[in-house]
KOLSEKE-936693 format. One record per residue: residue in one letter; x, y, z of N, C-alpha, C in turn. Coordinates in steps of 0.02 Angstrom, whole numbers, padded with zeros to 5 digits, always signed. Example, Ala and Ser with C-alpha at 12.3 -4.5 7.8 and 13.67 -1.06 7.14 Angstrom:
2
A+00660-00284+00390+00615-00225+00390+00660-00165+00390
S+00642-00112+00354+00684-00053+00357+00645+00002+00394
end
This chain:
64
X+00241+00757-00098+00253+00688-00079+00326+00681-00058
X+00344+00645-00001+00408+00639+00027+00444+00604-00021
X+00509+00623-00020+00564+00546-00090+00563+00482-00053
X+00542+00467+00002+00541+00386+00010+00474+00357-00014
X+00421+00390-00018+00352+00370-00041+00365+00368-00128
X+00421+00390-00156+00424+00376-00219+00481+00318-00222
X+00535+00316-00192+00604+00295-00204+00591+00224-00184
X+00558+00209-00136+00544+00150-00094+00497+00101-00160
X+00436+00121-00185+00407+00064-00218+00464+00061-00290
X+00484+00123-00327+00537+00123-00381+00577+00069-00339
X+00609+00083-00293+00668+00009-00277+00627-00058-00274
X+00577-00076-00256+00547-00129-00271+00536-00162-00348
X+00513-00126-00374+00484-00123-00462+00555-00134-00489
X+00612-00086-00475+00666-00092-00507+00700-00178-00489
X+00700-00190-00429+00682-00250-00426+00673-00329-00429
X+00634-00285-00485+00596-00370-00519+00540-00389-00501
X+00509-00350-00454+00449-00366-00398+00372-00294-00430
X+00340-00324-00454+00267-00295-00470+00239-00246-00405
X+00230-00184-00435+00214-00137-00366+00136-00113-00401
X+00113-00105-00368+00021-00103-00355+00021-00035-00295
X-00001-00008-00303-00029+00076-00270-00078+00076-00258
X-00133+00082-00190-00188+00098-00172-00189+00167-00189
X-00214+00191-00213-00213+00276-00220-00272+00289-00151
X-00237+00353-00145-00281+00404-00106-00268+00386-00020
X-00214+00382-00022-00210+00326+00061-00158+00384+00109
X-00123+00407+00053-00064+00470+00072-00105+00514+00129
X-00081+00519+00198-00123+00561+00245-00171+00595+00244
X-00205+00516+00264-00268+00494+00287-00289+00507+00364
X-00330+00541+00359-00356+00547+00452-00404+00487+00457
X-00433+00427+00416-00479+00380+00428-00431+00338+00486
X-00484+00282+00532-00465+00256+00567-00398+00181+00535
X-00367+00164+00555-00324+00092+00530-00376+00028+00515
X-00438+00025+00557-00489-00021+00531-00524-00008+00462
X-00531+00060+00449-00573+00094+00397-00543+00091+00323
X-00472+00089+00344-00415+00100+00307-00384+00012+00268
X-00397-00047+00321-00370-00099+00308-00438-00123+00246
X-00500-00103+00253-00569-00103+00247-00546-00098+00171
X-00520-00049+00131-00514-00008+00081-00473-00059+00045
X-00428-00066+00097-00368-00115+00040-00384-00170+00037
X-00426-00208+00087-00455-00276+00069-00492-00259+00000
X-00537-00231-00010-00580-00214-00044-00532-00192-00129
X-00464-00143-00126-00446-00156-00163-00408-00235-00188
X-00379-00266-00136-00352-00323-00169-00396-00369-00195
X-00440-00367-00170-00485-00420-00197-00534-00385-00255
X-00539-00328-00263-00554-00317-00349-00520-00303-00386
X-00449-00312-00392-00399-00331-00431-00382-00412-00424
X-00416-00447-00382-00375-00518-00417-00308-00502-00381
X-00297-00490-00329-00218-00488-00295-00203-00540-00252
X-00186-00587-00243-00180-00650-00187-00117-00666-00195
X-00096-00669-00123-00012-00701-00119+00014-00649-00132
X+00000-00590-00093+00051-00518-00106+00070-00511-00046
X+00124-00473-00056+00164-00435+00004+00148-00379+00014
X+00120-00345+00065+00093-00255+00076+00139-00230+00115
X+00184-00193+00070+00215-00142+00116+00190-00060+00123
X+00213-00052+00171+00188+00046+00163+00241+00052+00228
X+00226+00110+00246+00250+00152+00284+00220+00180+00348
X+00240+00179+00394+00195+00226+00439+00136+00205+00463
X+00085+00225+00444+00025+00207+00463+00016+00156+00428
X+00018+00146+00351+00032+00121+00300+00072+00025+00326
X+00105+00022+00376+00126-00017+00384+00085-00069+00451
X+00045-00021+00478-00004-00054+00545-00061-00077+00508
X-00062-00025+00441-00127-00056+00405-00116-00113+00369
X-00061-00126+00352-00049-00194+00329-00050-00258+00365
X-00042-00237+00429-00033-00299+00456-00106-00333+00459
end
């Protein structure tokens, strides 16, 4: 795993700000539709509303 995929949510958390991890998302060949699919699906079976999604990379088109 690269040090910004660790350093980046640690600077969030450190913070003051609650960090939440989709696992299994780390290079992914699925499409960005397939992918946004997953995290809807996670936020909403955690009860997540009124969050901020950051990521990276692909990670960041899928958020939008």
């Amino acid at each position: 795993m690269q040090a910004h995929a660790i350093l980046f949510p640690a600077r969030l958390h450190d913070s003051g700000h609650p960090v939440h991890v989709v696992e299994g998302l780390a290079h992914n060949p699925r499409t960005v539709p397939d992918v946004a699919r997953v995290v809807a699906r996670h936020l909403a079976k955690n009860d997540r509303r009124g969050v901020l999604l950051a990521g990276h990379s692909k990670g960041g088109v899928i958020g939008k």
